[in-house]
N, C-alpha and C positions, 0 to 999 in steps of 0.2 A: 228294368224300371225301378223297380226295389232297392237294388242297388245302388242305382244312381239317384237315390231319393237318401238315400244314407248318405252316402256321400256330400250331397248339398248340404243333407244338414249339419254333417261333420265341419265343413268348410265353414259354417254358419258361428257355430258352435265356437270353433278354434278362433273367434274373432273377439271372443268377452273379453272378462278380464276379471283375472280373479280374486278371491280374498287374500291378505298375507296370511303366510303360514300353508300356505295353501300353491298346486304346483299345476300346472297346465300341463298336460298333455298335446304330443305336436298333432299336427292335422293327419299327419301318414299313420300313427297310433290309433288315431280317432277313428280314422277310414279301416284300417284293416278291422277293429273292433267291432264296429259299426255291419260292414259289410260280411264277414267272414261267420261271424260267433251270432249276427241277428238275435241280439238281446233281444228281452223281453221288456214291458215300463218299467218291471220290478226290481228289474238287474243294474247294477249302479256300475253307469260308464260317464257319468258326469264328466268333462273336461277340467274342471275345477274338482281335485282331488286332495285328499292332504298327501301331505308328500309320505309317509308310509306306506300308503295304498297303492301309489304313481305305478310303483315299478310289479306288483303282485296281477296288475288287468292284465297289463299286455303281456304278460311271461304265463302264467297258470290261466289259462282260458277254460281249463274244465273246474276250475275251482271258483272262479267268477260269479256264478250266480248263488252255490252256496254260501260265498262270504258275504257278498253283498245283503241274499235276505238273512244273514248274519248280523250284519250290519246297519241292518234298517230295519229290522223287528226285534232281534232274542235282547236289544238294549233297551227298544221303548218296552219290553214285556218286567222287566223288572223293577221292584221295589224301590221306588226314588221316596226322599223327604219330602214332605206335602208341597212346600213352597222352590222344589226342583223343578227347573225347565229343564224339558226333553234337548236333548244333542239336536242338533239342526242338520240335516242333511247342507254338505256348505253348496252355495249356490254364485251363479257371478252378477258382477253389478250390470242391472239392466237401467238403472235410474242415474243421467248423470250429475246429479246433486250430491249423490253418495260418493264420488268421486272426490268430493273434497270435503269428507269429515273421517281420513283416514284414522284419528283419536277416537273415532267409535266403536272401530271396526274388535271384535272377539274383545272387548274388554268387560273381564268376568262382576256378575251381578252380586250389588253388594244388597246385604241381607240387613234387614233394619234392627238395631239394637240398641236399645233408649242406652244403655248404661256409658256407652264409647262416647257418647258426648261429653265423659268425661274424662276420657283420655285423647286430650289433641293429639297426642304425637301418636297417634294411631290411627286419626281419620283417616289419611293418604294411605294408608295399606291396602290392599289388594284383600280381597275375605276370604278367611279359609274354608276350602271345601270341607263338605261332610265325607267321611271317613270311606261311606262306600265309593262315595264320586272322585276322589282322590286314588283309592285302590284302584279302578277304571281307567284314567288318564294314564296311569304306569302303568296296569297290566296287558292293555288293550295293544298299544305298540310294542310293546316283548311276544304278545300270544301272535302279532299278526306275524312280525320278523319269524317268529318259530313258522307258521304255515309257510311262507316265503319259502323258507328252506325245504320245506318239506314238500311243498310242490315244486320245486325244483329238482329236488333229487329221485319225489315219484316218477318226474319225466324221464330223469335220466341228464338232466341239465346241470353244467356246470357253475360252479360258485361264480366264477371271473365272467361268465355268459351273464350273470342276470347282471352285473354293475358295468357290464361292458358300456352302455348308453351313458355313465360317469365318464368311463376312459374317452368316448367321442366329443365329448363337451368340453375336451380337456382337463381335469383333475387324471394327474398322475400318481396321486399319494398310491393306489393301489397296486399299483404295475411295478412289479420286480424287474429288476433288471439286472446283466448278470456282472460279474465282479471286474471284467474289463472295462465297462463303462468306468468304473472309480478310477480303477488304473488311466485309463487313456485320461482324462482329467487331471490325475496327480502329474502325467507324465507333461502335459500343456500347458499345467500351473508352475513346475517348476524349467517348462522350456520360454515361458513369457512373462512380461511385467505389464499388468492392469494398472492402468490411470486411469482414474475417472476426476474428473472435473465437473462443479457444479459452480452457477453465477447467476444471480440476480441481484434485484437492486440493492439487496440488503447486506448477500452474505455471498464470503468466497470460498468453499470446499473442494481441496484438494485430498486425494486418497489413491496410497500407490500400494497395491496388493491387499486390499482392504484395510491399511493402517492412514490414518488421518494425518496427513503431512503439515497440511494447513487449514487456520479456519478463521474468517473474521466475519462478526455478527453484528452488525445493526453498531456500528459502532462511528460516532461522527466527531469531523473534524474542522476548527475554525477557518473559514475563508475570508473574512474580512471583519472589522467588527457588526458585530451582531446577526453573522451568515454564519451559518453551521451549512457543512454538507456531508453526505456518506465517506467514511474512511480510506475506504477500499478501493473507489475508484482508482483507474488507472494500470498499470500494467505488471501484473505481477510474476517474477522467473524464477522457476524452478529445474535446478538441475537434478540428474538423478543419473547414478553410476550404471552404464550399461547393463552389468552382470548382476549385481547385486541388489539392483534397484533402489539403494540407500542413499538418502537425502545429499547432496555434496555443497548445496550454493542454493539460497535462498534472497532475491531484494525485492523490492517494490517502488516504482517508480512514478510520482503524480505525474503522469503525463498529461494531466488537465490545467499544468502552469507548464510555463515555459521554460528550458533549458533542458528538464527532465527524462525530454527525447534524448537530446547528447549522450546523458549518464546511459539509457537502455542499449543504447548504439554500440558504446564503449563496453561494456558487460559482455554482450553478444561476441562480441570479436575478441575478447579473451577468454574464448572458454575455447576446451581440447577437440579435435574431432572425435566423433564417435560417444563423446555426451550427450544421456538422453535430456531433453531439454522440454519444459513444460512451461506453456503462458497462458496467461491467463486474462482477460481484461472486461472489467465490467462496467457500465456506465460513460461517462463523457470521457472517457480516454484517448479519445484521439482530437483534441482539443488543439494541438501543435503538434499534429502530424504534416508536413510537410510534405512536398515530393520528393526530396529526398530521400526520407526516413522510410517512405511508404514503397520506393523503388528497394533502397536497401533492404528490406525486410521480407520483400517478395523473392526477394534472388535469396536471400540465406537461406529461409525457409521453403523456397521452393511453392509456396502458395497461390493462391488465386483466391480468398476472399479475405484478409486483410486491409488489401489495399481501395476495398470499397465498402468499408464496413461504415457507418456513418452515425451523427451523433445520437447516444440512448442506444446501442445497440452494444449486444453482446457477441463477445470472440474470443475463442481458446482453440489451442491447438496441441498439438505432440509431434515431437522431430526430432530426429539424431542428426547432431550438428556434423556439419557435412555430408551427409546422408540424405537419407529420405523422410518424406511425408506422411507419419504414420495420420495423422487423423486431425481435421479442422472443422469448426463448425463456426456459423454467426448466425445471431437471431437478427430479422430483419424488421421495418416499421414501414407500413403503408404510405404513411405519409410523415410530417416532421411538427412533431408534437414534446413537447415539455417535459413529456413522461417517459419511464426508462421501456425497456420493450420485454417480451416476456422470458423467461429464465431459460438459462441453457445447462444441458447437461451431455454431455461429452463423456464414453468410453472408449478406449485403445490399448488395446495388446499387442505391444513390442516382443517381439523374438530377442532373450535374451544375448548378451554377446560372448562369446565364449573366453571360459577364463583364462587369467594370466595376461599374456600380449604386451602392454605396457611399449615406451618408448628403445628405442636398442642402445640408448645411453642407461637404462633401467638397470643394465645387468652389471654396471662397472662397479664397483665396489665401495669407492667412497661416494657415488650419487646413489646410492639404494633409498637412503632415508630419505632423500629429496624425493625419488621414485614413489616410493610409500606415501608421503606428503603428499603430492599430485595425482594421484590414483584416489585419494580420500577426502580433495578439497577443488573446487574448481575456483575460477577467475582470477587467476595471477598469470594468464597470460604468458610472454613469454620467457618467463622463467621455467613453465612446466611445457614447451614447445617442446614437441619431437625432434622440430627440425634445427632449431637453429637457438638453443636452451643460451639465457645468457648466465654469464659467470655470477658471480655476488660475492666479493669478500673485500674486507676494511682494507686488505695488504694493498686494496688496489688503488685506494685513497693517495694524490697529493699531498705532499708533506706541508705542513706550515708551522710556522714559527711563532708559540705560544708559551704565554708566560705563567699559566694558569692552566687545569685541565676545568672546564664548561662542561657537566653531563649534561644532557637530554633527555626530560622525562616524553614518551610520547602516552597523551593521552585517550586511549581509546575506549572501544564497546564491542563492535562486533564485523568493525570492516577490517578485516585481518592482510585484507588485499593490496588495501590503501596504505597500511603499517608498511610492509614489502615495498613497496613505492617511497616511503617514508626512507626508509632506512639504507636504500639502493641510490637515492639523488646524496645521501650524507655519507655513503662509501662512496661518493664518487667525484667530490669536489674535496678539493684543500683541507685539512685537518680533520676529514670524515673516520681515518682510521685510527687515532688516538684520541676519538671525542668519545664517553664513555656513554652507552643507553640504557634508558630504564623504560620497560613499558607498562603501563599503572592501565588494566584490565577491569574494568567495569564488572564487576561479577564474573564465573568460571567461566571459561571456553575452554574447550579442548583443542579446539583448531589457534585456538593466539599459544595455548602453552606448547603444543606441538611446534609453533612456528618458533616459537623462541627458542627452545630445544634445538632445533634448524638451525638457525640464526647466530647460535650460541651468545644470546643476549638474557640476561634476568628479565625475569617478570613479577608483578607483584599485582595478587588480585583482591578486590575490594566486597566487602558484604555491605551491600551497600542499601541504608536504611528505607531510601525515597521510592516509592512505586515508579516502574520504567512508563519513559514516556515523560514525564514530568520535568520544569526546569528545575526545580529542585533537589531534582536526582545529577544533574551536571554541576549546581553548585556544591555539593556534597563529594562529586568525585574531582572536582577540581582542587577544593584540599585538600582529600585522599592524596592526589597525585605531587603537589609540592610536601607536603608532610615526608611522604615516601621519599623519595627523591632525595631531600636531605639525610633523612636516617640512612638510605641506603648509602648515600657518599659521605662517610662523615668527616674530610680533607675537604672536600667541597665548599669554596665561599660562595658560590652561585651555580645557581641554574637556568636550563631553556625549556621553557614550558610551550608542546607543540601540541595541537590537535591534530587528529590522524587525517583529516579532510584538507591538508594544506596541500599545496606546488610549493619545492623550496626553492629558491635564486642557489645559480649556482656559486657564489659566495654568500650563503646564509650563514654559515661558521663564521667565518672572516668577518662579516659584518660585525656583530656580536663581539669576539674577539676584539675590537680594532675599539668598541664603544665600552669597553668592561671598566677600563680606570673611572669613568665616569661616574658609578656607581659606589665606589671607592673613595672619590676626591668630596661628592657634594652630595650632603643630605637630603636636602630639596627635591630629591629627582625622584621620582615613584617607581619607575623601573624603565626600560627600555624597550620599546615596539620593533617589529619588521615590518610592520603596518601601516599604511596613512588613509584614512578616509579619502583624504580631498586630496587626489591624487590618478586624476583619469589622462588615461591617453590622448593625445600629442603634447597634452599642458606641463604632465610631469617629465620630464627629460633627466634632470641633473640630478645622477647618482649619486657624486659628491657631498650634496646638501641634507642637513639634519635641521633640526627644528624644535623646539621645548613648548610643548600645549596639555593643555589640563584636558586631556582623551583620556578613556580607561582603557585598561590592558588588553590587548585582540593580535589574535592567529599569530602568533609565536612572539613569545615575549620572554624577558632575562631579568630575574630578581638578585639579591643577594640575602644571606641566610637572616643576616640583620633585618632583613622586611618582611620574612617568612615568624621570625620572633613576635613583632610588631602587630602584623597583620591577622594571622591565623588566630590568634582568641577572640579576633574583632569579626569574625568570619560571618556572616548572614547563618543563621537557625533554621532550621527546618517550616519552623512556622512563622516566617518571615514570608514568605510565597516570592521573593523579588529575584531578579537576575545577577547573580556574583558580580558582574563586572559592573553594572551599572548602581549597585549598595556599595562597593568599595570607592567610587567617585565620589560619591553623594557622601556618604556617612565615614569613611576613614581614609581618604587621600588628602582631606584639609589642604589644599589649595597647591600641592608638592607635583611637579612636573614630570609628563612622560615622553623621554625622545623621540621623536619619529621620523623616519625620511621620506625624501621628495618623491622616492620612488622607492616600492614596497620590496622588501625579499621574500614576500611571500603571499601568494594567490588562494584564496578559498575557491575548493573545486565542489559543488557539493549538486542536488539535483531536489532541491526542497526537503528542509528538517525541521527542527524545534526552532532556530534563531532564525536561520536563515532561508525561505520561502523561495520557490524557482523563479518566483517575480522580480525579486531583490536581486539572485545571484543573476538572472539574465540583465537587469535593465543596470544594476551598477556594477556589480564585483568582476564582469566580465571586460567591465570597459573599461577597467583599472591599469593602471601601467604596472611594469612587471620588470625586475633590472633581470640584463640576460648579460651583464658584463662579468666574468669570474674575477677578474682583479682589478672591480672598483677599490680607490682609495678615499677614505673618510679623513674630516679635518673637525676636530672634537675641540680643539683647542679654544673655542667661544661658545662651550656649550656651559658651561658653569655659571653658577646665578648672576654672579657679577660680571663675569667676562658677558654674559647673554644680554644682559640691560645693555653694555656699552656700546656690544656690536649692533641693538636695534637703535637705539639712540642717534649711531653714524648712519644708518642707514634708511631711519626715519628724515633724515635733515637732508640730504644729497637725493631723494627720491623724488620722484617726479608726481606732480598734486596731479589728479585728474577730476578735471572740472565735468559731470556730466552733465548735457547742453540736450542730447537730444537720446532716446534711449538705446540701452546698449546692447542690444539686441540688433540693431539697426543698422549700428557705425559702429565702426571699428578705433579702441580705442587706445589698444598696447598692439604693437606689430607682433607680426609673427616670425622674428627674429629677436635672436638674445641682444640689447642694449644696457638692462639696466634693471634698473629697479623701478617700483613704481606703485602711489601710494593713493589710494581713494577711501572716501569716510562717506558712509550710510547712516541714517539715522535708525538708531537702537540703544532702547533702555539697559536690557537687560538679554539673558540667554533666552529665556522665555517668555518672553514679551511676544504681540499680538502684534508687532511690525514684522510688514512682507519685503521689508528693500532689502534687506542680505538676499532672500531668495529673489527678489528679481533681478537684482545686482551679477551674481554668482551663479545664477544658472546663464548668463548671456556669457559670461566669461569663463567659460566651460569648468567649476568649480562644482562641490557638491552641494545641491542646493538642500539638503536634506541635513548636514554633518554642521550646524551650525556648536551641536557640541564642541567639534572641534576648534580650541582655540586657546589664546596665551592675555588672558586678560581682556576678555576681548576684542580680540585682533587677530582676527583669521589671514595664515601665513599658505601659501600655496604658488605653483610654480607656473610660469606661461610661458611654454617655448624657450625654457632654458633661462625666463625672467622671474625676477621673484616681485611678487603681488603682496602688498602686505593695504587689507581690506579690515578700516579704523570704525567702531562703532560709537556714534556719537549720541549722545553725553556719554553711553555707559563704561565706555574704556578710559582708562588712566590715560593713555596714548592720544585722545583724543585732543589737541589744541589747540581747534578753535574756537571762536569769540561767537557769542550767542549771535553777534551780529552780522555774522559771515557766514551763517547758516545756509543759507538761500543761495548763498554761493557756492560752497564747499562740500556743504553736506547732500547726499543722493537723499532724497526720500519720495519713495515710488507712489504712485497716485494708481487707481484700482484699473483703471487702460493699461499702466504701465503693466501690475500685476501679470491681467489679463493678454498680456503679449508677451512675455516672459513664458507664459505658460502655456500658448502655443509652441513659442520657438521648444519649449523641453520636448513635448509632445513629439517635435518631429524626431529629437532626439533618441526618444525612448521606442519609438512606433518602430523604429527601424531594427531594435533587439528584441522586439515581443511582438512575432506574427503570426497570431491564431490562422486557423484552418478550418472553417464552421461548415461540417456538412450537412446538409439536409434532405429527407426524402422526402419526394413528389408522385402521385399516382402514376402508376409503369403505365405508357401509352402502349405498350404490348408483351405478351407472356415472356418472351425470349428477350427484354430487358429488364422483366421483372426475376428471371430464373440467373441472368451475369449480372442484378446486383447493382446495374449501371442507371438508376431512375436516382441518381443526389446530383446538386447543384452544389455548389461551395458560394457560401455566405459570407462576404468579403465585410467583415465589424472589425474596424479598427480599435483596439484597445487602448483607453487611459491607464496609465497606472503612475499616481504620482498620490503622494501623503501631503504636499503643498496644496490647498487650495483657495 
């Protein structure tokens, strides 16, 4: 009965709760103490103990009652200061009001002292004890720790026996272990590669072997005017060399616009087998994920939560390409809410792969430094192919018939991959192998100087003043890169200024080539394009055709040193903040024309950057024409100021007037067969004027309805079906003549229906290259749809995306 009367009240006891500073003892302690040792009142087995005392109850039992009235008499028997409170035996809270003034609990009594009112910065101090009560507090836990030991060794009790109840609760700081444990560790640290992966809404941390690979922090980026969103979103690749675990290929892809999938798609399938490969993707990332992309991505990586991850949720993974699945994780959301979901963090240790191996073309003698190159750099695809490695040299270039040697500066940053791509379409068209290259490097890389080394191409790298990121860090290296260019050819009358993000036409040389006298014969001209804005698919056809419009310079253009003179001291400033091409229009092209054709020799490939957004490259630059002819022929002989006046002149008289009657969106107003030419007049002031009839006009007539820059006084020239369109702005064009009175008749001017119908028919246009993928979660109607992931709906929002409205 006694017993079990202890017991109760042990069980009773072990239910308080106690002071801080202060350690409970468990209920099995209480009970053996309780029942075994049948203390006395005087004997302190409080449950509520300070933690020095915790461990001296239950281990020394025959020392128990002498410390205890140790500890409850020989301290209240001595000599304290008059206005000293005795030690409090500590006791638990029975009152629960006390429960919520933890700020009261043991905070020491301050002592009244007229004089400290006049030192404020002393109020808040804590009061110092009197010298005996301070000697106490320090001696009193060293004298107990001494009995500790000493009742322990009078037992006969081991040091590691009384902290054994530490090692159960887990704290291992005291537990030796013996020298194989390091070993076997060193031995699995250098048989594996630890990635950890961290993501949330803010920031993305990548770390391969405890070295910080990557890291982007609260860092945001323009989405529209006046929409800022987090940076980072969307999908970020990280390669990493099997063996060595060192960095090889790093991008980041907005996969929250559109086209952006494309570029991840293309990356993936250039890279080696047996690359260990890391992704990462936080936030709205899968915004234009498709079922393509979502089927693709399951079969490469071999996954299963990828392809149901849904929007606000987070996903990372680790894979050796072609290989296995080392490790994938996704956070998930109850339901579909606005907010991102909670932070993932992913660890995976890969089995290193064993050194050396490489491709069995590796060991041939003149591809070693190739071999080295592609052991140290991923995403070039199949040039670094085991199987089937393609060749690369100028030798292999068509010969063409040049009167002049044209370098090419190409200008990059850090896609070294794209340069290779660059450099392999211009060894492999017409005069690629005696056209000389220069590539003008954005600050050091070791992977562009290696490549060039490669390549056996010069490079020339820039210290470049502008903080990256910035467009004023491109206008700065864009005269880097003509400055260079010239210095480095100095036989050189001209150059070809390429950015590394182009597709070339396979007569891109030849073009250039065929338009150089041009540059030569007539002042007037500002330089030569591969480019044409207003120039989309099925409208532009005829290769043949060139054209003189006050456009600025874009994706591959040919100056001569005379406009390099000129131009270069007029160059935009650092604290200018404006875009190169669009200050050299405005403030130093003075009204001087740039050629451009019907059809471009040259496609921007890009997946969302500084200029060019995945909205822009999916909804225009993709649906751009593209000459796939290697031996079009040009006819330059009417491009000269005067010969240019004479031939619009003829060709403004013989064109055919088109009356619009009903809107032309509607009816159809030029066949879709080449006849002729053909001439209609919109009313417009000026370039920037607040009239919409160019854009209603020009978006029915599949032109650009956006590129009203483009133009030759204005009079926008563009191609339909092999037809040429020549669209007259009235009053504001010279070209314009007709009679104020014939307005009504001649002149198009759109009324806000018309607008608004125009701006459907784009709509439908543009809808059809930009198809979101909006997933949503809904409450799992059961565990086993909530555990496969499969509780999203897709949210069918069709997107606008147009700057007209």
């Amino acid at each position: 009965m006694e017993g079990d009367a202890a017991g109760s009240k042990s069980d009773v006891i072990c239910k308080r709760t106690c002071w801080p500073g202060h350690r409970q003892l468990s209920c099995t302690n209480i009970h053996k103490l309780s029942t075994a040792q049948q203390p006395s009142s005087s004997q302190f087995y409080h449950p509520c103990i300070p933690s020095y005392l915790a461990h001296f109850q239950y281990y020394c039992p025959r020392r128990t009652k002498i410390l205890s009235h140790h500890h409850g008499q020989s301290l209240s028997a001595r000599r304290r200061p008059q206005n000293h409170r005795p030690h409090q035996q500590p006791r638990c809270l029975h009152h629960p009001h006390r429960l919520h003034q933890p700020h009261r609990l043991h905070q020491p009594r301050r002592l009244h002292q007229p004089h400290r009112l006049h030192q404020p910065h002393r109020l808040h101090q804590p009061r110092r004890l009197h010298q005996p009560h301070r000697l106490a507090t320090i001696l009193v836990p060293v004298a107990l720790a001494h009995l500790v030991l000493y009742c322990s060794f009078a037992d006969g009790t081991r040091i590691d026996d009384i902290y054994q109840h530490w090692l159960q609760e887990g704290d291992k700081s005291l537990k030796a272990v013996g020298s194989e444990v390091f070993l076997r560790r060193q031995v699995l640290a250098s048989n594996t590669i630890t990635v950890q992966v961290m993501v949330d809404a803010l920031t993305i941390q990548v770390t391969v072997d405890g070295k910080q690979v990557l890291r982007q922090y609260n860092v945001t980026t323009q989405v529209s005017p006046g929409t800022y969103s987090t940076a980072h979103r969307g999908v970020h690749v990280i390669t990493l060399h099997p063996n060595r675990g060192t960095t090889t290929f790093t991008a980041y892809y907005r996969t929250w616009q559109p086209r952006a999938t494309k570029g991840l798609v293309h990356t993936l399938l250039s890279l080696q087998p047996g690359t260990l490969l890391v992704l990462a993707a936080p936030g709205d990332w899968r915004y234009f994920f498709d079922d393509d992309t979502n089927d693709f991505l399951e079969k490469f990586l071999r996954g299963w939560w990828v392809g149901e991850v849904c929007s606000g949720e987070m996903w990372a993974a680790v894979a050796t390409v072609g290989g296995r699945l080392w490790a994938e994780a996704a956070t998930t959301l109850r339901r579909y809410t606005s907010s991102a979901s909670s932070p993932l963090w992913l660890t995976a240790s890969v089995p290193r792969a064993p050194p050396g191996g490489g491709c069995p073309w590796s060991r041939l003698p003149h591809l070693q430094e190739r071999a080295a190159f592609c052991d140290t750099y991923e995403g070039y695809g199949a040039w670094c192919s085991c199987l089937h490695p393609t060749s690369l040299s100028p030798d292999l270039a068509p010969k063409l018939q040049m009167k002049e040697l044209i370098p090419v500066v190409i200008v990059t940053s850090r896609h070294q991959h794209k340069v290779l791509r660059q450099v392999e379409q211009l060894w492999r068209q017409a005069g690629g192998g005696t056209t000389p290259i220069l590539l003008a490097v954005d600050g050091f890389q070791q992977e562009a100087r290696d490549l060039a080394r490669l390549l056996g191409l010069p490079a020339v790298y820039h210290q470049n003043p502008a903080p990256p990121g910035d467009k004023v860090r491109i206008n700065e290296h864009i005269k880097f890169a003509i400055f260079q260019a010239f210095d480095f050819f100095p036989s050189a009358d001209k150059i070809i200024v390429l950015e590394d993000d182009l597709i070339l036409a396979p007569d891109f040389i030849s073009y250039f080539h065929q338009t150089a006298p041009l540059l030569d014969t007539d002042g007037t001209i500002f330089c030569v394009n591969a480019f044409n804005y207003n120039s989309f698919a099925p409208t532009a056809i005829d290769t043949s055709r060139l054209y003189r419009e006050e456009i600025l310079p874009a994706y591959g253009w040919m100056v001569n040193r005379r406009w390099a003179l000129q131009v270069l001291p007029l160059w935009p400033k650092t604290s200018h903040g404006v875009d190169w091409d669009w200050y050299l229009r405005g403030m130093v092209q003075h009204g001087r024309d740039v050629v451009t054709p019907e059809v471009p020799r040259t496609r921007h490939d890009g997946s969302g950057g500084v200029h060019v957004t995945g909205w822009e490259q999916a909804a225009y630059f993709d649906r751009r024409a593209f000459n796939t002819d290697a031996h079009a022929t040009l006819n330059i002989s009417y491009l000269t100021a005067v010969a240019y006046e004479s031939f619009l002149e003829k060709e403004l008289e013989t064109a055919t007037v088109l009356k619009i009657r009903e809107h032309p969106c509607v009816r159809e107003y030029i066949p879709a067969t080449k006849v002729g030419s053909f001439l209609v007049y919109y009313y417009g002031e000026a370039e920037k004027d607040q009239h919409l009839s160019y854009f209603t006009l020009i978006g029915c007539l599949g032109g650009y309805e956006k590129g009203r820059m483009e133009h030759h006084h204005l009079m926008h020239t563009f191609g339909y079906y092999g037809n040429a369109v020549y669209a007259v702005a009235c009053p504001g064009s010279p070209y314009c003549k007709v009679k104020k009175e014939d307005y009504s008749d001649l002149v198009y001017r759109a009324s806000e229906s018309d607008t608004r119908l125009t701006e459907l028919h784009m709509d439908k246009i543009l809808q059809r290259q930009i198809f979101p993928v909006m997933r949503g979660r809904y409450i799992p109607l059961s565990p086993q749809e909530e555990f496969l992931m499969q509780n999203h709906i897709t949210i069918d929002s069709p997107i606008i995306f147009r700057e007209i409205h």
